[in-house]
FIDRENDREN-59609 format. One line per 2 residues: number of its first residue (from 1); for each residue y, x, z of C-alpha. Coordinates in Angstrom, 2 decimals. Example, Ala and Ser with C-alpha at 12.3 -4.5 7.8 and 13.67 -1.06 7.14 Angstrom:
BEGIN
1> -4.50/12.30/7.80 | -1.06/13.67/7.14
REM end
This chain:
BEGIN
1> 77.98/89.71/83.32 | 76.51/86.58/84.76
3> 75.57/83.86/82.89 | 76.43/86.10/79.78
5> 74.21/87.46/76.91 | 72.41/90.67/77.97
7> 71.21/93.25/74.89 | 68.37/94.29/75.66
9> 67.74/97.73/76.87 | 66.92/100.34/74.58
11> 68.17/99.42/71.55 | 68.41/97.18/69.05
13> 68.03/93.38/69.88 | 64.90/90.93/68.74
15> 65.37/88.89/65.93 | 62.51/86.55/65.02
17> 61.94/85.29/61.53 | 60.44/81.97/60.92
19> 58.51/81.79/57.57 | 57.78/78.88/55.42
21> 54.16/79.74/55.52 | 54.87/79.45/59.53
23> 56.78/76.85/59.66 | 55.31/74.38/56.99
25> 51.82/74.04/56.17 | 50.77/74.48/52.35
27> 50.51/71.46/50.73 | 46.69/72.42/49.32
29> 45.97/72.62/52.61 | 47.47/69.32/54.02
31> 44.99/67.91/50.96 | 41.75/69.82/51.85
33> 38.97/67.23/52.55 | 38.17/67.17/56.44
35> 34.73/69.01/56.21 | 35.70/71.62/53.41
37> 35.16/71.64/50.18 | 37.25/71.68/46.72
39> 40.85/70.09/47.27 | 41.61/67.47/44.73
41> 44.80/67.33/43.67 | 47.06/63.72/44.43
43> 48.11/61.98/40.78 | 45.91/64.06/38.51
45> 44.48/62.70/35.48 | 39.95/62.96/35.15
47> 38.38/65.40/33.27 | 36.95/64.21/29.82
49> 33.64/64.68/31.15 | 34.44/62.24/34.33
51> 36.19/59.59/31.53 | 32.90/60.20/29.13
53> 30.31/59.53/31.96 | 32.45/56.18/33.22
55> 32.67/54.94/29.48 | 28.69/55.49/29.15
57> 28.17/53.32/32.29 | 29.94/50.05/31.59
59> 29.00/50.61/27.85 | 24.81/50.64/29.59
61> 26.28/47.84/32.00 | 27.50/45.50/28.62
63> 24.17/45.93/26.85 | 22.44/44.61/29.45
65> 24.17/41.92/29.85 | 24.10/41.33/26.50
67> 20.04/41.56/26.28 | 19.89/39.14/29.02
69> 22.32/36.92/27.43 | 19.88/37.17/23.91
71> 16.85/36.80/25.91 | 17.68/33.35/27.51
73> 19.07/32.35/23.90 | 15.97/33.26/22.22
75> 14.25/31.28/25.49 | 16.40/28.37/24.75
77> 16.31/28.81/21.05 | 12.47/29.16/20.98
79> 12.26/25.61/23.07 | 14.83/24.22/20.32
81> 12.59/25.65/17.52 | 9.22/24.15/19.12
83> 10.57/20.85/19.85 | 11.62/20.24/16.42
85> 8.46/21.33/14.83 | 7.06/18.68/17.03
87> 8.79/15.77/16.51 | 8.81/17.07/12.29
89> 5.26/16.96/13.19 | 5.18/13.48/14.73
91> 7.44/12.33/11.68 | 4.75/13.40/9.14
93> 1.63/12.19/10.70 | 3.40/8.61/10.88
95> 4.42/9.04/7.46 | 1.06/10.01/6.42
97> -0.39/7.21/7.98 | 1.95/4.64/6.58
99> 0.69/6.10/3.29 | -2.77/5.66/4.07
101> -2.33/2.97/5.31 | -0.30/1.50/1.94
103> -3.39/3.05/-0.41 | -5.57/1.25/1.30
105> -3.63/-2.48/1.02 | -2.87/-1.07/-2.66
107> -6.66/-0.71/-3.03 | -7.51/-3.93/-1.60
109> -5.14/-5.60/-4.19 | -5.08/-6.98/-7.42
111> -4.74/-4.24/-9.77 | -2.94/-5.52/-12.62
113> 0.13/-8.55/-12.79 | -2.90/-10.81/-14.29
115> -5.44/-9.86/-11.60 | -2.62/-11.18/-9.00
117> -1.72/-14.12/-10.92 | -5.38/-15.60/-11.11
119> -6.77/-13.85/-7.46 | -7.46/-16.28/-4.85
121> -4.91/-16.53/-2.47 | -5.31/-19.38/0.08
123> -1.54/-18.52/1.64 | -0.24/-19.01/-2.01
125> 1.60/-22.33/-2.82 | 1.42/-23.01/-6.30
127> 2.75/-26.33/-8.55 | 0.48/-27.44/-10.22
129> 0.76/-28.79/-14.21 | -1.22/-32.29/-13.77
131> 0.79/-33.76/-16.01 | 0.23/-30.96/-18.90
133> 2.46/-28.61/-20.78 | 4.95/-29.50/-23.18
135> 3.18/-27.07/-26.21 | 0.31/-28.09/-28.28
137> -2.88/-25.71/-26.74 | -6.46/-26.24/-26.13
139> -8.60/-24.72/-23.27 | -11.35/-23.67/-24.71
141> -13.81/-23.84/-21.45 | -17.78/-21.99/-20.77
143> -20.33/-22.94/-18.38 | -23.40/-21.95/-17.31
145> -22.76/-18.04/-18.71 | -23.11/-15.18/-18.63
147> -25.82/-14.43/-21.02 | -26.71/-13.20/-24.65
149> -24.85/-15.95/-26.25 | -21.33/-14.65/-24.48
151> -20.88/-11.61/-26.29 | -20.90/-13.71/-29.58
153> -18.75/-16.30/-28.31 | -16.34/-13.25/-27.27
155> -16.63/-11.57/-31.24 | -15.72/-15.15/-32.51
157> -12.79/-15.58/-30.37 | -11.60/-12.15/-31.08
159> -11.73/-12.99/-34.57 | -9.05/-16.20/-34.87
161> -7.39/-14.48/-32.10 | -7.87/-17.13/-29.25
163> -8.38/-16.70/-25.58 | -10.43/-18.93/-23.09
165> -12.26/-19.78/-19.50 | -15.45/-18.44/-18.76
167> -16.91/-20.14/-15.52 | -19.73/-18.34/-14.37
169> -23.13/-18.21/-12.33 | -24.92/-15.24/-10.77
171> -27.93/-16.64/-12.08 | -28.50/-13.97/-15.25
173> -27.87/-10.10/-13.63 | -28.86/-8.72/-16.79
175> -25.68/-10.26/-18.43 | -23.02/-9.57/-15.53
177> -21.54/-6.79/-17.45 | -20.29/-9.86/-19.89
179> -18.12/-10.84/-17.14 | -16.24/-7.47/-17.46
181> -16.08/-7.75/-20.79 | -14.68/-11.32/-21.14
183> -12.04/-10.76/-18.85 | -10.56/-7.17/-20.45
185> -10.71/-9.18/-23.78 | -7.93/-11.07/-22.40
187> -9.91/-14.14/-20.94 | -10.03/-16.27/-17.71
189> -12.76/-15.80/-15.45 | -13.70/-18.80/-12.95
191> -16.30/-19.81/-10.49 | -19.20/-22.49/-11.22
193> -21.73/-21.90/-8.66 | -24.60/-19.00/-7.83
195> -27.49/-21.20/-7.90 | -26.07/-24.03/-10.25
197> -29.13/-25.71/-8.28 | -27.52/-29.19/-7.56
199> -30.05/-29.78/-4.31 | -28.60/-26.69/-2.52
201> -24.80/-26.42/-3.81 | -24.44/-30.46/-2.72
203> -26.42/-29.77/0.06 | -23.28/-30.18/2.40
205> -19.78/-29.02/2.43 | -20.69/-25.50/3.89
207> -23.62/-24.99/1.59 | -21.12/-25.78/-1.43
209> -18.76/-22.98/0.13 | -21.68/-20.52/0.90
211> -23.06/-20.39/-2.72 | -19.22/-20.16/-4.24
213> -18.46/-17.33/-2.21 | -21.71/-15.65/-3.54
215> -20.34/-16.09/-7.17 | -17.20/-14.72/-6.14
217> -18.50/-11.63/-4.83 | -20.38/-11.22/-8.36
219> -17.48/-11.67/-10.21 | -15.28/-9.32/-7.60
221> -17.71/-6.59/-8.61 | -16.91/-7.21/-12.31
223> -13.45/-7.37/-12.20 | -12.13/-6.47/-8.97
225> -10.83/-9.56/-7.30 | -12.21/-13.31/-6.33
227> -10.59/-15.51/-8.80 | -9.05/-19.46/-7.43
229> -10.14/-21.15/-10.61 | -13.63/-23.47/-10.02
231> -15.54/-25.81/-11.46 | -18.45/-28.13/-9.91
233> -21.37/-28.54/-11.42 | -21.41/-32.21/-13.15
235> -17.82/-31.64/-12.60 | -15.79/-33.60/-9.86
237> -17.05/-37.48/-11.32 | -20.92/-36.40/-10.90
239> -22.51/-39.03/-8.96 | -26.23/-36.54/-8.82
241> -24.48/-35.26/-5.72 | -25.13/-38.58/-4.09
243> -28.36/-38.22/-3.88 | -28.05/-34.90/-1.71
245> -24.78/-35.61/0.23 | -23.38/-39.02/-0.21
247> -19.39/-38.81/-0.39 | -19.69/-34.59/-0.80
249> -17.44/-34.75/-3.78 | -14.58/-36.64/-1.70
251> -14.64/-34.59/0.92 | -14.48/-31.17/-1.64
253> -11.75/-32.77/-3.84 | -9.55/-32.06/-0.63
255> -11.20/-29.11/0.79 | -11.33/-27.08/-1.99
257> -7.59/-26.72/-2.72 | -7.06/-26.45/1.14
259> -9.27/-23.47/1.07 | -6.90/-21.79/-1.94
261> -8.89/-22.43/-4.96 | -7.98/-25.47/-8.05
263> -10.89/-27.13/-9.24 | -10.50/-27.81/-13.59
265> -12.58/-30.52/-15.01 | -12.54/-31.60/-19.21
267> -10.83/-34.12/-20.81 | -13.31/-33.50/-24.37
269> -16.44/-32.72/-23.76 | -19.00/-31.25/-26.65
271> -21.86/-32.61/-26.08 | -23.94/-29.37/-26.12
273> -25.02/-30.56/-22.95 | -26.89/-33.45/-23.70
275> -29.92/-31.38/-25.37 | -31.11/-27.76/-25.93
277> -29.74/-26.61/-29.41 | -27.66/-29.82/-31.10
279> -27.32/-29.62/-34.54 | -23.91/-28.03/-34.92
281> -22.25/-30.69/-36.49 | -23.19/-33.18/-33.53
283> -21.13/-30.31/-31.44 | -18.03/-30.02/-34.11
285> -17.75/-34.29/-34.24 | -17.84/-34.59/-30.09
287> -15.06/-32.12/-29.78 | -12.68/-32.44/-31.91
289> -10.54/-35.15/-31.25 | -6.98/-36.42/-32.03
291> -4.42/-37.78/-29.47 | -4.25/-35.14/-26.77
293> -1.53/-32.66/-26.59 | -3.33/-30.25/-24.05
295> -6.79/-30.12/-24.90 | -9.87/-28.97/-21.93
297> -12.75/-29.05/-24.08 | -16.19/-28.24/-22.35
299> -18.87/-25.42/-23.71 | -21.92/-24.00/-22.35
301> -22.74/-20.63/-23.23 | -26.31/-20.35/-21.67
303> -29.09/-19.16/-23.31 | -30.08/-22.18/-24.55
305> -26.93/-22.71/-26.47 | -27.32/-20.93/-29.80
307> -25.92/-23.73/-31.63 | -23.08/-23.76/-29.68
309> -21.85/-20.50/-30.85 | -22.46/-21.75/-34.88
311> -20.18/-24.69/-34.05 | -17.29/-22.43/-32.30
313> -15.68/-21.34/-35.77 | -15.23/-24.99/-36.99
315> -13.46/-26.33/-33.86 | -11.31/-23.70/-33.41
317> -10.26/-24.12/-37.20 | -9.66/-27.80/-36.74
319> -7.10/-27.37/-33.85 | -5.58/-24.08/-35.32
321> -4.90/-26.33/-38.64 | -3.07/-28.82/-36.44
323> -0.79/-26.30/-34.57 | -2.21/-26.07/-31.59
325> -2.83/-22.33/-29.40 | -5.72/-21.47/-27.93
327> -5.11/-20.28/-24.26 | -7.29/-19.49/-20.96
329> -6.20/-20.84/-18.20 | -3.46/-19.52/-15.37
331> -2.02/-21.25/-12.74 | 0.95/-22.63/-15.14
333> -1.46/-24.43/-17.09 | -2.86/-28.15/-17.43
335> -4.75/-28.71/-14.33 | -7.52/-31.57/-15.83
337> -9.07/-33.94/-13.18 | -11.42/-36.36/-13.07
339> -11.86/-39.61/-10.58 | -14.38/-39.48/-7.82
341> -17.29/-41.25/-7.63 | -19.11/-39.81/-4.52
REM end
């Protein structure tokens, strides 16, 4: 029959069976890698090996960048550290030399309230008592000293408990040590002259400056500081200097309080200058006097003064009955001048 479906001849007809393994390719194989090798199956989970080895990497990867983060701390810490040490350092040294520095002004200074109070200080303004002070006291003043009549004079004051002014030369070395001694007794300490040779103190202004700076360096030694109290030789009235400078003494009236210092003259004088060795009694008669509420009364203590020291006890009893103290002289006290007559 044309057109028509012819059996085949012989028998039965073909029948062809399509398999799935045919038809559809595995699925393994659709995921085999190109090339070969072990298929890897889509949407499975790693092994615990494969999530071990990961976790060791990014645990290596974190320390290192931890290390590196410590190192540059440490770099920056380090700087920190060295920078502060320095300027600590710095800090110390300045300190250190601000201490120095402060010993050695400290060492330069007076070393006791006293020591400041009487040092010479030509910056220092001071008022002056010209006029006196309203107690009863005598100044009980020394010239010409040190020598072996000062440690006497010292025992005797000790004993009524009175204090007074010792101005000195640098004429008697063997004797400086008296110096020390009157002065941590409780004393005064001034400035006569070096020389007390009237040709070369009067020989002009300078030379009057040059040999009082040389007694001041004498008594520095003793007792640490250059003390403003002076007095001239023939005090400031002396009319001797005339025949060395004429008009020296009006020109050192001013000069010498310009220059820091306060001259003291006497307004009772003893007498124990007039000779070698008065009789005591001459001494006792000249100074004490009545009338004078501050008292400046002018001793010598050289060595040729012996009867100067026998006297001492009797005048200091006659003021001491009369209520009067017996002090050395500060800058508070009765500031004695004479007139001029060069």
């Amino acid at each position: 029959m044309a057109g028509g479906y012819q059996r085949p001849s012989g028998g039965r007809p073909e029948v062809r069976r399509v398999t799935t393994r045919q038809a559809v390719p595995h699925a393994a194989a659709a995921r085999r890698p190109a090339g070969g090798g072990r298929p890897v199956s889509a949407g499975r989970r790693p092994s615990a090996r494969t999530q071990q080895r990961r976790a060791q990497g990014v645990l290596a990867v974190a320390m290192v960048a931890v290390i590196a983060v410590l190192c540059g701390f440490g770099v920056v810490a380090t700087v920190s550290f060295a920078s502060r040490a320095m300027s600590s350092a710095a800090q110390a040294a300045q300190q250190d030399a601000a201490a120095q520095e402060g010993q050695a002004q400290e060492e330069q200074e007076p070393v006791d309230e006293r020591a400041a109070e009487l040092a010479l200080d030509p910056e220092r303004t001071t008022e002056w008592n010209y006029d006196g002070v309203e107690e009863k006291v005598v100044y009980l003043t020394f010239d010409d000293g040190p020598s072996y009549n000062t440690k006497k004079i010292l025992d005797i004051l000790d004993s009524y408990d009175a204090k007074a002014t010792f101005f000195v030369t640098g004429r008697s070395p063997e004797y400086r040590e008296s110096i020390k001694d009157a002065y941590e007794r409780g004393n005064t300490i001034g400035l006569h002259t070096m020389t007390h040779d009237y040709d070369k103190v009067y020989a002009s202004t300078e030379a009057f400056f040059d040999d009082l700076e040389q007694v001041g360096e004498v008594v520095k030694e003793q007792i640490g500081y250059v003390p403003y109290l002076t007095r001239f030789p023939g005090g400031a009235s002396n009319t001797v200097s005339a025949n060395y400078t004429p008009g020296i003494m009006t020109e050192l009236v001013e000069e010498v309080p310009a220059r820091g210092y306060q001259f003291y003259d006497w307004n009772v004088g003893s007498a124990d200058a007039s000779g070698i060795n008065l009789p005591p009694e001459t001494i006792v008669e000249s100074a004490c006097v009545e009338g004078y509420r501050n008292v400046m009364i002018l001793f010598h203590d050289s060595n040729t003064k012996d009867t100067t020291v026998d006297a001492l006890p009797q005048v200091i009893e006659f003021y001491k009955e009369r209520g009067y103290e017996f002090r050395a002289i500060d800058r508070g006290s009765f500031v004695c001048h004479h007139g001029v007559n060069n």
